[in-house]
N, C-alpha and C positions, 0 to 999 in steps of 0.2 A: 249862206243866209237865206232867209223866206223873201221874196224878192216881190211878193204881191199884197203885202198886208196890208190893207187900208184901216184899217183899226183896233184899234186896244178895248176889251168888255171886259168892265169893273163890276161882279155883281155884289149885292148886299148879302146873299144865302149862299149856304150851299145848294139847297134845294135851287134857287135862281139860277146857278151855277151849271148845275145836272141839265134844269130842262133848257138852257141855249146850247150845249151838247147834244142833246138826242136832235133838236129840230134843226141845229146846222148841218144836220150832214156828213160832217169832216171837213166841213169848209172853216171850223172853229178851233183849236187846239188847246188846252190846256198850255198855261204856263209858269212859273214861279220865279225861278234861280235863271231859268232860259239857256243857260250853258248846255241843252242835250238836242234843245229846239234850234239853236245856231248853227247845226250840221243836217240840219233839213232843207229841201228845195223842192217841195211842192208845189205848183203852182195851182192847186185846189185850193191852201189856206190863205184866206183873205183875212182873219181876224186873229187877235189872242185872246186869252180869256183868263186875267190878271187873278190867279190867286190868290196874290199879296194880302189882297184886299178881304178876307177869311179870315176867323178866329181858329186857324191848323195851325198856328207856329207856337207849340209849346212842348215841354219834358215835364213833367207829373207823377208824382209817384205815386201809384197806385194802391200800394201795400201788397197785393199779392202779384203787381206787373209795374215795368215802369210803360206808362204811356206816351208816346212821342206823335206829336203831331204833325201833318205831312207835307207842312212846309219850315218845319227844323232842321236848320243846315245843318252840315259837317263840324260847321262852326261852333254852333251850339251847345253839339256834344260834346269839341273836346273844352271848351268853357263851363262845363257843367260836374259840378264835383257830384249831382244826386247817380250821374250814370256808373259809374265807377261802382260806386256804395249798393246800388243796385243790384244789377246785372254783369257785373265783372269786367273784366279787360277788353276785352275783341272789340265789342264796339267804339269804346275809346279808340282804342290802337286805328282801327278801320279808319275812323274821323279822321284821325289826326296825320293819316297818309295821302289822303285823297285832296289831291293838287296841293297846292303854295296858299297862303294867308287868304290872300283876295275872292280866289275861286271857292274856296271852306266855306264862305260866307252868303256864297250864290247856292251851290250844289243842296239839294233839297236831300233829304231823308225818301222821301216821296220819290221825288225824279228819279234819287238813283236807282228804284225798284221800279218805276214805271217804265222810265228809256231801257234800263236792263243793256248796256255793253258787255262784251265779251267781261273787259278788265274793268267794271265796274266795283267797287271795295266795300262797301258795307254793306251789299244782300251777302259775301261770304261771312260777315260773322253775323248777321242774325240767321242764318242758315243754321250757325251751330247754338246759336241762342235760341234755338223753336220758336222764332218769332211767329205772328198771328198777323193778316193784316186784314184793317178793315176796310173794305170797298162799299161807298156807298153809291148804289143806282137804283135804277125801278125796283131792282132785286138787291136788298141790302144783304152784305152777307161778310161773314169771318172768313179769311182763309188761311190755311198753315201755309208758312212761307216756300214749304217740299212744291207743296200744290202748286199756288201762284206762280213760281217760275218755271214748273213744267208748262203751264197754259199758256206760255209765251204772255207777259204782261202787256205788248200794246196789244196783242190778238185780243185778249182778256180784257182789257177795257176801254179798246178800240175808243169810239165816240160816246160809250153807254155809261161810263162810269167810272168815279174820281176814287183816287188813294187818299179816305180820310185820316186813318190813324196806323198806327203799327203799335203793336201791344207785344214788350218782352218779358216773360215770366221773373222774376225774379232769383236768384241765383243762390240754388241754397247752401248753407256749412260746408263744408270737405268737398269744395268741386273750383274748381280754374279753369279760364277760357284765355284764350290768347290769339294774337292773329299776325302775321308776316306775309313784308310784302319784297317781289323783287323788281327792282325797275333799272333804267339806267342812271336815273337820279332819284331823290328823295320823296318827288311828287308829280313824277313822270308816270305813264299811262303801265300799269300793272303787265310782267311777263308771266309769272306767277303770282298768285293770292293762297295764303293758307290759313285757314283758322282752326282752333280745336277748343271743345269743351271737354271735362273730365270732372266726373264727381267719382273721392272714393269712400268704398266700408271698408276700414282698418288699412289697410294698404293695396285693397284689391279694387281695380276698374268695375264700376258700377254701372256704370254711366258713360258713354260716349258719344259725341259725333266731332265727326271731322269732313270737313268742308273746302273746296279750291275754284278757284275762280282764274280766270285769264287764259285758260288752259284748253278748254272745248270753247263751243258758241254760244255755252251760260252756267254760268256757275253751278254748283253741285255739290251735295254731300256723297260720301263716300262708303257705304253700307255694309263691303267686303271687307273696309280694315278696319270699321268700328266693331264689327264679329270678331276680329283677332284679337280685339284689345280687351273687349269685355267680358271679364270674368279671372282678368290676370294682374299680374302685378307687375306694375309696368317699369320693369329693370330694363336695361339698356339693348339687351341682346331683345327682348322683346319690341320695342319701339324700331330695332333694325330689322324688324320680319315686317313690320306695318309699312315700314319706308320701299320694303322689296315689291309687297301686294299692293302697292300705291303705282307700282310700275306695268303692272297689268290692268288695274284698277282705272286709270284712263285712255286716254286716245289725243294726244294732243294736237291742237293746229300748227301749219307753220307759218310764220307771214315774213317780212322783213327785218321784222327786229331777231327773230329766233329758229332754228331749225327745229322738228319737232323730238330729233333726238337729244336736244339740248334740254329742250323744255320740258322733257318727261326726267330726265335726270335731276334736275331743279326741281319738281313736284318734290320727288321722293326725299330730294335732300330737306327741301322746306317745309314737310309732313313732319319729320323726324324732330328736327325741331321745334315747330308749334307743338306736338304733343308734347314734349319734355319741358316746354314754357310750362303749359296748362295743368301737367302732372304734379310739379313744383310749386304753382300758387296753388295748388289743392291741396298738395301737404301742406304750406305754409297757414292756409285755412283752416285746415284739420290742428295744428299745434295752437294757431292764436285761442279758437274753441276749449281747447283742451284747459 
């Protein structure tokens, strides 16, 4: 726990918001759900800086994106029938595995891409959703979700700048998205994360990414086996060439829970899988169209 905090900043703006961030220093920290800030011990932060109190906690449908605002828990989404109808499965599925009832309701949308953990659950499926996020600071700006997680997000917006919105396109006809998780239990901390998106023409992969998280030191799409898939028909012997290139395709850590040849076998087994979900709701996409 933060062991020095002498106070809690309520602001009215986001702009209010921004500028007690740029002039504290890092003596201020952003917070919402707080679940990511409770494994910090700085002795630099003296304050919080209540989120709460921002009009960020909404889902929106955009018509051509849904928009989620970046203090919409876990919770939110899996209580939201517009994300489904939207944007597809993953991010549902995502929500709905990240922690037990209680924590769903703290864990931010936001946090989880701002703190960014190894096994953090829903930047892998907007990873395969091409999520956009919007950062607002001195320098307002869009960023593709590939971006924002290579720039290390607290490096990225250190003191300078808050997670306002996340924008996910909209999920067109003949495409499925899926996401699986493996734990020791059902909302126990991610050994592997896998999601897959998949739009097809007539029965051929058009369209791919696939995505894993828990795996290295930040989540990631997968570039070598979305080139396998795209352009084929993704029958079974196919999906077990993606599952083989998924074995060279990473590098996995070890730690306590997993050895890393364990957890590179689980990649490829849970690849195999989420594509065959995502392939399956895309046909099943593709026939309700029909």
């Amino acid at each position: 726990m933060l062991p020095h905090i002498s106070e809690v900043i309520r602001p009215r703006t986001l702009e209010e918001a921004l500028e007690i961030l740029v002039t504290a220093d890092g003596s201020v920290v952003p917070v919402a759900g707080g679940t990511a800030k409770s494994l910090f011990k700085s002795s630099k932060i003296k304050a919080l800086l209540d989120l709460w109190t921002l009009p960020l906690r909404y889902l929106q449908d955009g018509g051509s994106s849904l928009r989620i605002g970046a203090t919409a828990t876990a919770g939110d989404i899996v209580r939201s029938a517009t994300v489904r109808e939207t944007v597809g499965d993953a991010l549902w599925e995502a929500a709905s595995r990240t922690a037990a009832s209680p924590l769903r309701n703290l864990i931010t949308v936001g946090g989880n891409l701002a703190s960014l953990f190894p096994w953090s659950d829903m930047p892998v499926a907007l990873l395969v959703l091409d999520a956009k996020i919007h950062v607002r600071s001195q320098d307002m700006a869009f960023w593709a979700i590939t971006d924002f997680i290579r720039e290390r997000p607290r490096k990225l917006l250190s003191s300078r700048g808050l997670i306002a919105e996340i924008e996910v396109p909209v999920t067109p006809e003949c495409s499925g998205s899926a996401f699986l998780k493996f734990a020791e239990s059902r909302y126990a901390y991610a050994w592997v994360d896998a999601a897959a998106y998949i739009r097809l023409n007539q029965n051929i992969c058009a369209e791919c990414r696939i995505a894993v998280g828990a795996v290295e030191s930040a989540p990631r799409r997968l570039p070598e086996v979305e080139r396998l898939l795209t352009g084929q028909s993704l029958t079974a012997d196919i999906i077990h060439q993606a599952g083989v290139a998924v074995l060279s395709a990473v590098n996995p850590i070890a730690d306590v829970r997993s050895s890393k040849e364990y957890r590179l076998e689980l990649t490829s087994e849970l690849c195999q899988r989420v594509i065959t979900m995502a392939r399956d709701r895309a046909q099943l996409s593709k026939e309700v169209v029909q």
